[in-house]
C-alpha positions, 0 to 999 in steps of 0.5 A: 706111767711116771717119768723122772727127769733129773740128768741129761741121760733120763731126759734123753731117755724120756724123750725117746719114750715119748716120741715113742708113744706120741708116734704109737697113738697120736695122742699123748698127755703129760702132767708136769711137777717141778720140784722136789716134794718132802722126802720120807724123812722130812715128813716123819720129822714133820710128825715127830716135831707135832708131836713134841709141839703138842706135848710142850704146849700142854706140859706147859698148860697151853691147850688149844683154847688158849693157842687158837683163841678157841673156846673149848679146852682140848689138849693139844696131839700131834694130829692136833697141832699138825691140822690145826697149825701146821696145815694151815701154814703149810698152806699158806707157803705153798698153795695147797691143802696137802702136807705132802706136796710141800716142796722141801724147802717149803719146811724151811719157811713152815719151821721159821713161821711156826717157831717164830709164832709159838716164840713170840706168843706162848715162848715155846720153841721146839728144834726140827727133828734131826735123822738122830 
């Protein structure tokens, strides 16, 4: 069972609920997520903008060896840089292994730190998808 509380009215109804469940079985537990985590929006642009990261990394000859200081040559993917780049910032930002419990405004730092790093370091920029 998942409740939503976003208005007073589905407060009011998620209190009901759980008086409701905590008087039928005397026990009840509850797991409580604060913030909004990516929207489907946000995580196909967290792919699109991978895979545009990748192919200017290698249209630019920068393969992975050269970005992660690693030794074997391997061309850059969208999994690639999302794994190898993009988790570990993520990471970083919010505490935790997985993309999808990023909160929304946890892309807005992933985005400034990684284009900030490829500037900085190779002069690749790429802009953050938009919905066009």
């Amino acid at each position: 069972m998942q409740f939503t509380v976003n208005s007073e009215r589905s407060l009011e109804t998620f209190l009901q609920q759980a008086e409701a469940l905590w008087r039928e079985n005397k026990f009840v537990r509850f797991d409580v997520k604060v913030g909004n985590t990516r929207t489907l929006p946000q995580n196909r642009s967290l792919h699109l903008f991978c895979e545009q990261i990748a192919n200017e990394l290698n249209a630019r000859g920068l393969d992975k060896q050269i970005v992660l200081a690693q030794r074997p040559e391997l061309a850059w993917t969208g999994d690639g840089v999302k794994e190898d780049l993009a988790r570990p910032i993520l990471s970083a930002i919010t505490g935790n292994h997985s993309t999808a419990k990023a909160k929304t405004i946890d892309y807005l730092t992933f985005y400034d730190t990684l284009n900030r790093f490829l500037t900085d370091n190779f002069n690749v920029s790429v802009g953050w998808p938009s919905r066009d």
